[in-house]
C-alpha positions in Angstrom: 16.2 -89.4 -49.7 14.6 -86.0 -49.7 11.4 -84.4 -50.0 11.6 -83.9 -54.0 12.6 -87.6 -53.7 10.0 -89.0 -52.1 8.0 -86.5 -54.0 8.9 -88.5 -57.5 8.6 -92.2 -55.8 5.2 -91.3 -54.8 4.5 -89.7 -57.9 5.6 -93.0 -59.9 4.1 -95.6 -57.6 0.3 -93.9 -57.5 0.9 -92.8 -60.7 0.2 -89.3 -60.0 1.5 -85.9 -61.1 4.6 -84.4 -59.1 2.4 -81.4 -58.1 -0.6 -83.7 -57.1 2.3 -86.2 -55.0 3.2 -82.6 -53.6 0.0 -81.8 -52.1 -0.6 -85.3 -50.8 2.7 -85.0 -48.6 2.2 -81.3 -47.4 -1.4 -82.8 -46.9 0.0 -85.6 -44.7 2.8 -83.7 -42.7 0.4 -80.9 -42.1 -2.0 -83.2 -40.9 0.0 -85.0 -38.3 1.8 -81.2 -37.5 -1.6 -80.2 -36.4 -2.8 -83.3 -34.4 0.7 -82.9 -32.5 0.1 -79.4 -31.7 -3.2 -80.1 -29.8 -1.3 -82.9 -28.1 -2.7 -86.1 -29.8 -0.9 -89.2 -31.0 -1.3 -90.2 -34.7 -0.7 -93.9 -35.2 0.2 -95.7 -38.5 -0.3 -99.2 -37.7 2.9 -101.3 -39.4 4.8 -97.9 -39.8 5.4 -96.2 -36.5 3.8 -93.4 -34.1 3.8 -89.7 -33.7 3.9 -88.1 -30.2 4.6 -85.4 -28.3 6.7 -85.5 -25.0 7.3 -82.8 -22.4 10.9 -82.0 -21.7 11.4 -80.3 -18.1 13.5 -77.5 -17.6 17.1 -78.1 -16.8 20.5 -76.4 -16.5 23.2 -76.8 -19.2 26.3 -75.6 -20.0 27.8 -73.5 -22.8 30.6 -75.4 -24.4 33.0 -72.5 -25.3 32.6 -70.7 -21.3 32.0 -73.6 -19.5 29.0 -71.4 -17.4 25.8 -72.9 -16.7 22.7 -71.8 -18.3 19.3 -72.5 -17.9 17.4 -74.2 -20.4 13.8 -74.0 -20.6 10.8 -76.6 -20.7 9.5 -77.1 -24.0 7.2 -79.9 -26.3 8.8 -82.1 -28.4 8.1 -84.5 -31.5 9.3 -87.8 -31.2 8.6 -91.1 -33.6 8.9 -94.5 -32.6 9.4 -97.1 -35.3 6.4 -100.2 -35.1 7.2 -103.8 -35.6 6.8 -103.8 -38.7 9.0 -101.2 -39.6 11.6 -102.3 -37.4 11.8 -106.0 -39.0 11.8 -104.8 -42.7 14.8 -102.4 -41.7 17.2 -105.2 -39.7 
């Protein structure tokens, strides 16, 4: 499923236009983009939760020349399915 999928479902289900089902979604994902960036935690109870984690620096390699490199520290997004979720999808 992609965007101008989920776009229609939601557009069906709350019987909504595809432009209003649009803005709810950009409306969603920009609000739980911006929570992330100042470092909160955005919890859907029965769906999952939003975080950020810090990922230290560390030295990898580059496939094709086999020499190290050094990769740098950086934030990262992570999601981690809640019970509910994880039941209906078993």
């Amino acid at each position: 499923m992609n965007k101008g999928d989920l776009v229609k479902k939601i557009a069906a289900d709350c019987k909504l236009t595809k432009k209003q089902a649009s803005a709810a979604l950009d409306s969603v994902t920009t609000t739980i983009t911006g929570a992330l960036k100042k470092g909160d935690k955005v919890t859907l109870i029965g769906f999952g939760s939003f975080y950020v984690v810090k990922r230290a620096a560390r030295t990898g390699r580059n496939p094709q020349t086999g020499k190290p490199l050094k990769i740098a520290a950086r934030k990262a997004a992570r999601f981690r399915a809640g019970a509910v979720l994880s039941r209906k999808v078993k």
